[in-house]
LUMGUVO-8069 format. One line per 2 residues: number of its first residue (from 1); their letters; for each residue x, y, z of N, C-alpha, C, O. Coordinates in steps of 0.001 Angstrom, whole numbers. Atoms other than C-alpha are relative to their C-alpha. Example, Ala and Ser with C-alpha at 12.3 -4.5 7.8 and 13.67 -1.06 7.14 Angstrom:
BEGIN
1) AS) 890:-1190:0:12300:-4500:7800:900:1200:0:1936:1181:665 | -820:-1190:-60:13670:-1060:7140:-770:1090:730:-261:2198:899 .
# end
This chain:
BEGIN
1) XX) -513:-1301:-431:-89875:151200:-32976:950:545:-1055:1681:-193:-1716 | -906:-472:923:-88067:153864:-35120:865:-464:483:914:-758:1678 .
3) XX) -1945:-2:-490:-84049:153165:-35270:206:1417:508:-332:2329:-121 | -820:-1269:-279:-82186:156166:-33242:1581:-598:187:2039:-1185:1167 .
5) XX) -1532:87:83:-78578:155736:-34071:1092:1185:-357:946:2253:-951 | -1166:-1241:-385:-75118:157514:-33413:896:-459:-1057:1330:-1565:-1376 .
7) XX) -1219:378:1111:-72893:157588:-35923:1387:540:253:1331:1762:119 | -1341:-460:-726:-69156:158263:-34688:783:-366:-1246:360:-615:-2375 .
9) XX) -1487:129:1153:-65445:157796:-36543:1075:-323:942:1387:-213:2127 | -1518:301:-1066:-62406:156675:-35766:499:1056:-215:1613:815:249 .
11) XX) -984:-1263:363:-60868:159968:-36679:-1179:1147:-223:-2388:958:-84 | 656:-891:371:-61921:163477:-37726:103:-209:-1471:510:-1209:-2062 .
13) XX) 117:-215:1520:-62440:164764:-41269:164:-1480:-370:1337:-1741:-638 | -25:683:1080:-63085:161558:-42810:-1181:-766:-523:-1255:-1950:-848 .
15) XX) 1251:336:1160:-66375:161355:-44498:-1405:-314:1387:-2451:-725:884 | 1027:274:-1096:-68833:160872:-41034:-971:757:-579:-2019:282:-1016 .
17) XX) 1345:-1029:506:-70819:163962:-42150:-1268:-358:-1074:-2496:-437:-1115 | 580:543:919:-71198:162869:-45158:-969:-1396:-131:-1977:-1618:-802 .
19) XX) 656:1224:-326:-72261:159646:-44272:-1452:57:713:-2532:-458:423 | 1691:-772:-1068:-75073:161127:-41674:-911:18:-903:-1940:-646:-1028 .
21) XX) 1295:-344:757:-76560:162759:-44297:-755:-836:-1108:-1877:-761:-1607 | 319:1304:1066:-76654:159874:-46625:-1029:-1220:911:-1951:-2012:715 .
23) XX) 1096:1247:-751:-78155:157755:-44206:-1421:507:768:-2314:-254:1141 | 1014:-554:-560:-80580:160442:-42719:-971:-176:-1219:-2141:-537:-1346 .
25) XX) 1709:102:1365:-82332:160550:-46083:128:-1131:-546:-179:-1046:-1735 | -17:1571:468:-81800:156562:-46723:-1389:42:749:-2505:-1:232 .
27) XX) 900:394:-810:-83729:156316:-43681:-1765:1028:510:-2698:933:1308 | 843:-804:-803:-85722:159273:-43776:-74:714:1486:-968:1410:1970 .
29) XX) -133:-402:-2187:-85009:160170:-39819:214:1214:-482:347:1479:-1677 | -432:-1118:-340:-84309:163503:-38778:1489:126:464:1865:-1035:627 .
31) XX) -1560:-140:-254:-80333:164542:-37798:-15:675:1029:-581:1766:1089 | -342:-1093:-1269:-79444:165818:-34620:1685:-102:340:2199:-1186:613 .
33) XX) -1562:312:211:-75378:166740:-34547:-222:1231:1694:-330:2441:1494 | 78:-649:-912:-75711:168063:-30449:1125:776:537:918:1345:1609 .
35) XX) -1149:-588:-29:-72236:169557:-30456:443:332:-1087:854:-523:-1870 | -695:-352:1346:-71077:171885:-33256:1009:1192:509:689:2154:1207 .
37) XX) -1205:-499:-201:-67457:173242:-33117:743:649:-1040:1782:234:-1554 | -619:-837:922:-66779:175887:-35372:-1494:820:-373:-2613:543:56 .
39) XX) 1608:-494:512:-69540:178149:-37073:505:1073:-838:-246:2025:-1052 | -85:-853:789:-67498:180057:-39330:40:-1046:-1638:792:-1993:-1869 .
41) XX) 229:1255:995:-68691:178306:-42822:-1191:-365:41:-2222:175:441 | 1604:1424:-175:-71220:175417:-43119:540:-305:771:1739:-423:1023 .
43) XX) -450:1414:-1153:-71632:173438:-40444:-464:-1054:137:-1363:-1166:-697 | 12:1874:158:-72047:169918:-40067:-1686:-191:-133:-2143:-1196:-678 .
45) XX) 1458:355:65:-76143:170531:-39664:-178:606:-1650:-709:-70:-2531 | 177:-251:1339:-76105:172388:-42813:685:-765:-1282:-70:-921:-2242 .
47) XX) -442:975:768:-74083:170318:-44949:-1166:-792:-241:-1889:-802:-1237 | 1033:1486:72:-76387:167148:-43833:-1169:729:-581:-1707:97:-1490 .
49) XX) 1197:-519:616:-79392:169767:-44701:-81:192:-1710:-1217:101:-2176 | -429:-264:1024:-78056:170451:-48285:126:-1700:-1182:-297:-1951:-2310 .
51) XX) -625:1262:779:-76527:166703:-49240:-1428:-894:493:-1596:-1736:-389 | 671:1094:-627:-79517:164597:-47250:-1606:469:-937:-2497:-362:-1115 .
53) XX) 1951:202:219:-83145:166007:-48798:-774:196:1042:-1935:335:656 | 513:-331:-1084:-84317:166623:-45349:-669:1572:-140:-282:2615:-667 .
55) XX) 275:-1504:259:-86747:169198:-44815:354:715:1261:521:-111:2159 | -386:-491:-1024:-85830:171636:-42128:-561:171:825:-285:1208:1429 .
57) XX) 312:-17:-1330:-87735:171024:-39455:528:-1590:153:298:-1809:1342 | -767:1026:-319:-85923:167323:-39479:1683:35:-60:2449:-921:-177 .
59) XX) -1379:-272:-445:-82584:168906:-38986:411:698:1506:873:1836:1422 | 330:-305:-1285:-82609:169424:-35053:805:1298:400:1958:1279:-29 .
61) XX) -812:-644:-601:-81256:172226:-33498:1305:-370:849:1199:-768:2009 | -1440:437:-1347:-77551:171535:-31795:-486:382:1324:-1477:1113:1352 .
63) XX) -16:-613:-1197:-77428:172114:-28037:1188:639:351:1221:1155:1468 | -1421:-1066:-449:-74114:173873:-27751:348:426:-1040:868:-484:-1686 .
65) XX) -948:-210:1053:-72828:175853:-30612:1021:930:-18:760:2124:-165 | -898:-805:-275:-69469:177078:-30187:865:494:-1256:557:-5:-2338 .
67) XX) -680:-1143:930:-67059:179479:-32350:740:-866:-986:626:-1094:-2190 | -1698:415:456:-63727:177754:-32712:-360:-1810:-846:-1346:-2473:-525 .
69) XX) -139:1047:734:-63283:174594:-34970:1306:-982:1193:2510:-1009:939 | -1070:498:-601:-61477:172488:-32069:-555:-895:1211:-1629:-446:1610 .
71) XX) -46:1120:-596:-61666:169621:-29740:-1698:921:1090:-1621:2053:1565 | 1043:-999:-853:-65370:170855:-27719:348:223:1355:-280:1097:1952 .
73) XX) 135:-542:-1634:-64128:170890:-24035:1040:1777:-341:992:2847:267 | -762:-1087:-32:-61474:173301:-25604:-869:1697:-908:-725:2920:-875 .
75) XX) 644:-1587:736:-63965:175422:-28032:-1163:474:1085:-1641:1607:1148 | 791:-710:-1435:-66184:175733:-24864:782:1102:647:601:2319:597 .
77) XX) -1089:-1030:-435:-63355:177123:-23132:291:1137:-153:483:2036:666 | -32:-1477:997:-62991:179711:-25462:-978:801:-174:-944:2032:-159 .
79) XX) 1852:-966:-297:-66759:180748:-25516:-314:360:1387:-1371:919:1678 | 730:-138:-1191:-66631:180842:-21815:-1232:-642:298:-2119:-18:880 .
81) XX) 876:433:-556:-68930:178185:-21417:494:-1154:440:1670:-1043:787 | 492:896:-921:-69507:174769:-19905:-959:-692:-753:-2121:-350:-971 .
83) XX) 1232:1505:976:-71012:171408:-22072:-73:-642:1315:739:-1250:2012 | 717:759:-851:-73341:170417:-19764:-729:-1255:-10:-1959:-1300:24 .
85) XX) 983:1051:608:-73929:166593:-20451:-1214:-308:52:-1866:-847:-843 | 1259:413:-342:-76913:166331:-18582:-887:658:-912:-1938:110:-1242 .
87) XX) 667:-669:1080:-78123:168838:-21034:-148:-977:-1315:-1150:-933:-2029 | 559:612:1475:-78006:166590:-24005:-156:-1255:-227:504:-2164:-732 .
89) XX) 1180:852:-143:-80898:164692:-23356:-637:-761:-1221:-815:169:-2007 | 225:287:1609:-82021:162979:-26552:-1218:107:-378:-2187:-527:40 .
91) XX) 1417:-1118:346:-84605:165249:-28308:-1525:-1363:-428:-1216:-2484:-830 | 684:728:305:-88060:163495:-28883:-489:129:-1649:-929:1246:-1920 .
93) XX) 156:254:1338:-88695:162707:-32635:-1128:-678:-327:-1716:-1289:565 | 1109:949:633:-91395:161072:-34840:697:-794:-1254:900:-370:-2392 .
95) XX) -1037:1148:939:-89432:158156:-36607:797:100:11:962:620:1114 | -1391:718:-53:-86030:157426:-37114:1003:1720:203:833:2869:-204 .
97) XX) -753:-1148:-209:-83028:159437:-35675:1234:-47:-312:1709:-1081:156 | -1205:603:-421:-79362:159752:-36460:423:1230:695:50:2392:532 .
99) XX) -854:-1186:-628:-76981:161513:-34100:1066:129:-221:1668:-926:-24 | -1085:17:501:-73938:162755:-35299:1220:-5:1416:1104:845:2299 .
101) XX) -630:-625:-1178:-71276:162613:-32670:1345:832:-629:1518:804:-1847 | -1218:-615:484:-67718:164842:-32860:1399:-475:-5:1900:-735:1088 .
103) XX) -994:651:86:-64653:163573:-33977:-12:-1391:416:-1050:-1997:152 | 201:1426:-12:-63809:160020:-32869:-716:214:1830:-1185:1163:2458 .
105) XX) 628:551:-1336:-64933:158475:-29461:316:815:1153:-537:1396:1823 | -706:-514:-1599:-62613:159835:-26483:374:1607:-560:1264:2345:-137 .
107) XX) 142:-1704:-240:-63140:163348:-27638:-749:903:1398:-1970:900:1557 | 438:-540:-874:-63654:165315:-24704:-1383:1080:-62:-1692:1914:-913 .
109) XX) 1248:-1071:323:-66807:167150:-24090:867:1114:1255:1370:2179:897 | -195:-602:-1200:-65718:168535:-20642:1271:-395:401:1735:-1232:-373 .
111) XX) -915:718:-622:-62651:167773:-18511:-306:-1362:841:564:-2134:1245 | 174:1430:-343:-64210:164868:-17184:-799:-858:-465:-858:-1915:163 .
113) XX) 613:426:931:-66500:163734:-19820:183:61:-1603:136:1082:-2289 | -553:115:1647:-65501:162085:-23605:-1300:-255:-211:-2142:-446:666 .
115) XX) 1311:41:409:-68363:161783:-25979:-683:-1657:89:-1875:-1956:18 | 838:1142:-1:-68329:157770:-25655:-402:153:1337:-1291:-697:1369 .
117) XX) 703:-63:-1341:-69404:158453:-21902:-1601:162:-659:-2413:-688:-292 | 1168:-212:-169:-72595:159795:-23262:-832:-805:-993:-2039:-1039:-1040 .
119) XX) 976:983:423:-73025:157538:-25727:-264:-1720:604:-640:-2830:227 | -107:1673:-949:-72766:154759:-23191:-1730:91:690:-2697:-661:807 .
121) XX) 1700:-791:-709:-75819:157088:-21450:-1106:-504:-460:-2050:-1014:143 | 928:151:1288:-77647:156638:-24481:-469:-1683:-355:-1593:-2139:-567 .
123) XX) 377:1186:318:-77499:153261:-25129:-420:-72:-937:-1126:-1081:-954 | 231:381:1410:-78174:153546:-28835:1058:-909:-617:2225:-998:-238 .
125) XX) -817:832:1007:-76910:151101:-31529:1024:1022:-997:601:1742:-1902 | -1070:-923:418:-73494:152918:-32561:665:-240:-1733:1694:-914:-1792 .
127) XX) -570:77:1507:-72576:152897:-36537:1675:886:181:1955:2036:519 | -1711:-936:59:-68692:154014:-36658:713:-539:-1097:1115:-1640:-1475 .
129) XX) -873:-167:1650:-67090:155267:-39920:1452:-198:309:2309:-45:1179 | -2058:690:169:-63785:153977:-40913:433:449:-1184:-239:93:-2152 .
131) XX) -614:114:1213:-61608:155136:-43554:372:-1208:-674:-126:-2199:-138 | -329:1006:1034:-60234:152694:-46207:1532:67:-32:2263:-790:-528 .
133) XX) -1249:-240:570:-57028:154257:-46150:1154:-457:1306:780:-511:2478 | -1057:648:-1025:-53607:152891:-44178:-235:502:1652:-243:1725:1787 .
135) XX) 139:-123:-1773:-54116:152941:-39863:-1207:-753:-148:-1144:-1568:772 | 1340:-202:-525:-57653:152205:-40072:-222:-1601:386:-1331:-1702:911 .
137) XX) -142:761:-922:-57197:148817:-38827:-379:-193:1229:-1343:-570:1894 | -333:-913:-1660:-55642:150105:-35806:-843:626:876:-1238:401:2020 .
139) XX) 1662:-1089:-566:-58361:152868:-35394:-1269:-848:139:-2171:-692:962 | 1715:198:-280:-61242:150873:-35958:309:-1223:1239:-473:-1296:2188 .
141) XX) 110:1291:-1173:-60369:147828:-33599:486:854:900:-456:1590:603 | 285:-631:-885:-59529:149999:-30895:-1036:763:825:-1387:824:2004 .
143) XX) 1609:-35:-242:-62620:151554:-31430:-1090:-733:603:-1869:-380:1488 | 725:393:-205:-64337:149169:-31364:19:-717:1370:-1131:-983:1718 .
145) XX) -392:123:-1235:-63051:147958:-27928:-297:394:881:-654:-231:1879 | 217:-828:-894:-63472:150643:-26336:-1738:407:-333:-2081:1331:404 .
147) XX) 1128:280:-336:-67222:150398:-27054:-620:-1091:830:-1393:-1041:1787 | 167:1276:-628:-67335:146832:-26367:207:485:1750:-844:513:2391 .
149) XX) -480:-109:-1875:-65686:147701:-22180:-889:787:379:-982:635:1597 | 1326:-225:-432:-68956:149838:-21882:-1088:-512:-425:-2171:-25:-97 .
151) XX) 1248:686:565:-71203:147650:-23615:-905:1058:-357:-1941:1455:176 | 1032:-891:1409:-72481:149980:-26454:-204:-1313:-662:469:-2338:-773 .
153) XX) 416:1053:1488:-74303:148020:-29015:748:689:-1078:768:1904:-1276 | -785:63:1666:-72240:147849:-32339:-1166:-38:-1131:-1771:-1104:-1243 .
155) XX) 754:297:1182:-74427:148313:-35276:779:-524:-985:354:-1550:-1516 | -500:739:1138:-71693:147682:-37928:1023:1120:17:777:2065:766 .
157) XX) -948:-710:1056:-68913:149534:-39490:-178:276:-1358:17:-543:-2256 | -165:-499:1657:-69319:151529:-42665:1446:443:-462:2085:1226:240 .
159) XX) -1227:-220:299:-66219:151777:-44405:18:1121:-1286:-726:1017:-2262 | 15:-1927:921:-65388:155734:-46453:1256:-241:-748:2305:-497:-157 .
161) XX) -1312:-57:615:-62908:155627:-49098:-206:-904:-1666:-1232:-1087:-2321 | -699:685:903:-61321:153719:-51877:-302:-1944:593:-139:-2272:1768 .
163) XX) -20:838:-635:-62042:149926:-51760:1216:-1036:484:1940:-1427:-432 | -988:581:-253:-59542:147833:-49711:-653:-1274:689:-1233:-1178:1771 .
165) XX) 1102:597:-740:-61186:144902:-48892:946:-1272:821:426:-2220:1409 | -723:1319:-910:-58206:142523:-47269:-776:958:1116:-1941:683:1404 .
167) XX) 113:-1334:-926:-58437:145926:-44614:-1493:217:850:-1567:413:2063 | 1025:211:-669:-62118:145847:-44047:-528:-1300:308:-1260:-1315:1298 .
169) XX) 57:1447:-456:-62491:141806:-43976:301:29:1138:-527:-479:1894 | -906:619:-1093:-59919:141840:-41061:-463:550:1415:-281:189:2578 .
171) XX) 617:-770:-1342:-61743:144293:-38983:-990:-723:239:-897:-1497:1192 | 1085:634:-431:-64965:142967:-39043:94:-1718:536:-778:-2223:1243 .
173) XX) -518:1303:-591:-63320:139320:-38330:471:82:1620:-32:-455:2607 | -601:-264:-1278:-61174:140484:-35550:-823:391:944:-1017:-315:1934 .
175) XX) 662:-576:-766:-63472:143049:-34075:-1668:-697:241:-2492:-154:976 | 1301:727:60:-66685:140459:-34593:-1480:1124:-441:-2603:1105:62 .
177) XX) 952:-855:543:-68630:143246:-36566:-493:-370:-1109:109:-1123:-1875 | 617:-298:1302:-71124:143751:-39248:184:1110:-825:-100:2279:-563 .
179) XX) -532:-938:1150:-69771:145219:-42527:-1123:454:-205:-2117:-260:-74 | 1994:-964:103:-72952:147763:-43155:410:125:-1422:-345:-356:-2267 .
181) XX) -65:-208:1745:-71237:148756:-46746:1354:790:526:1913:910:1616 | -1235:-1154:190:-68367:151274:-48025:-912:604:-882:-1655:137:-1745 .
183) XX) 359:-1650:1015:-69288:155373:-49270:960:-132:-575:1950:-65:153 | -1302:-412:994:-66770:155439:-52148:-6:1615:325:-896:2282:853 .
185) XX) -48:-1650:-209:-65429:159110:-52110:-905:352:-1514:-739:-505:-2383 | 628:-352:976:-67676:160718:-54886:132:1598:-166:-87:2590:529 .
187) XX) 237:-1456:835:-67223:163440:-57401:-1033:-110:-1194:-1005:-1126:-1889 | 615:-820:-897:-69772:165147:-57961:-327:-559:955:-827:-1682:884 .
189) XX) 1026:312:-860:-70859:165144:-54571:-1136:659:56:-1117:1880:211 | 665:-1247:-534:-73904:166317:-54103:-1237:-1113:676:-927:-2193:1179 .
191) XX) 1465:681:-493:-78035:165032:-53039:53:-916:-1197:413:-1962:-656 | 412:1073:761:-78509:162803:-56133:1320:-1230:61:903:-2381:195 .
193) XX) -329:762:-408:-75347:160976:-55752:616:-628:961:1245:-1685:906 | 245:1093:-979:-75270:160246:-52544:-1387:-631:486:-1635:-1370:1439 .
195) XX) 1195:1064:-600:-78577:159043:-52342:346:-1326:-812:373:-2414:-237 | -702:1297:612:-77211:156583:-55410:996:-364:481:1423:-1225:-290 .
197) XX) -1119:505:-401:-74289:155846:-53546:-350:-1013:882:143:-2141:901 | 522:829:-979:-76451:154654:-50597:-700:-1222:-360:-556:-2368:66 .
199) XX) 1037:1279:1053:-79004:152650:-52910:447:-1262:-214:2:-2387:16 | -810:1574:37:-76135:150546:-53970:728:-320:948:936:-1515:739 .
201) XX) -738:401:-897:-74030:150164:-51021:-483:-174:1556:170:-490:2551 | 212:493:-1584:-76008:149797:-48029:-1960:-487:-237:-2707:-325:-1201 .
203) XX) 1500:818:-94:-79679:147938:-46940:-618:548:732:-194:582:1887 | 982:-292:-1477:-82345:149345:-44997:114:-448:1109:107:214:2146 .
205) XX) 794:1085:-1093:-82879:146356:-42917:1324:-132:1234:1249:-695:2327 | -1751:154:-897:-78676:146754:-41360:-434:1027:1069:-15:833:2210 .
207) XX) 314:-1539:-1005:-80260:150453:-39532:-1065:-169:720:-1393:748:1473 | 1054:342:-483:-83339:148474:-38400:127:-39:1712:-843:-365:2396 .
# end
């Protein structure tokens, strides 16, 4: 069976996107990011369309796309709408999927629904980006906790940044995870090197 995996963060802004799209065109899959929160700019599907090689009918349509750049139960709010989880059903594909989720885990979709609720729904194998840089400890073993008390499957931790490797040893010890690799930050970024970024730092067979 294709892999369909969610790729989350312990935090915002710190390299998830980027990571998506690096691994959508590792793996070839299609990208589906079902909550996008902001739309003035690029947005997180276009980015991954730009940096990944994907052709555009393997960049899925979102199911909610709201205005404001801000937490989604609150940029709903603001659109006058209503994220209807039951609505985001997980689209049918031909081979491999990743799903981007928003911000870290206990981001609210609704007032009574965070996004790990739905990826509990889901039951996919969860990849969650970690910075390199000071907290991420903290962040990622909490994280990862709070997958573990709904029994999500853990795929691994990719680690984004600068390498610190006492920092990522201690997580994957503590938290009993698989190190998948580290995205160094890269200038230029663009499609050629993050597909070389991926080449050398991560394996097919870890997204299997």
């Amino acid at each position: 069976m294709s892999p369909r995996i969610v790729v989350t963060g312990t935090d915002t802004e710190i390299g998830k996107t980027v990571f998506s799209a690096g691994l959508a065109g590792f793996l070839g899959a299609s990208y589906w990011k079902p909550v996008q929160a902001g739309l003035d700019g690029d947005t997180d599907s276009s980015r991954v369309a730009a940096l990944s090689g994907l052709s555009a009918d393997r960049i899925l349509p979102e199911r909610f796309r709201l205005n404001t750049p801000a937490s989604p139960h609150l940029a709903a709010r603001l659109d006058g709408v209503r994220i209807d989880v039951e609505a985001l059903e997980l689209p049918p594909v031909d081979g491999p999927l990743v799903i981007e989720g928003a911000g870290g885990l206990m981001v609210p979709l609704n007032p009574e629904t965070l996004y790990i609720d739905v990826f509990a729904r889901w039951n996919l194998p969860v990849v969650l980006c970690a910075r390199t840089a000071l907290g991420t400890i903290n962040h990622a073993l909490l994280s990862i906790e709070a997958l573990r008390r709904r029994d999500i499957p853990i795929c691994g931790v990719a680690f984004i940044g600068d390498e610190v490797r006492d920092s990522e040893d201690i997580i994957c010890a503590i938290g009993k995870v698989r190190r998948l690799g580290r995205l160094p930050r890269l200038d230029p970024l663009d499609r050629a090197s993050l597909k070389a970024a991926f080449a050398t730092s991560f394996n097919r067979e870890d997204f299997a």
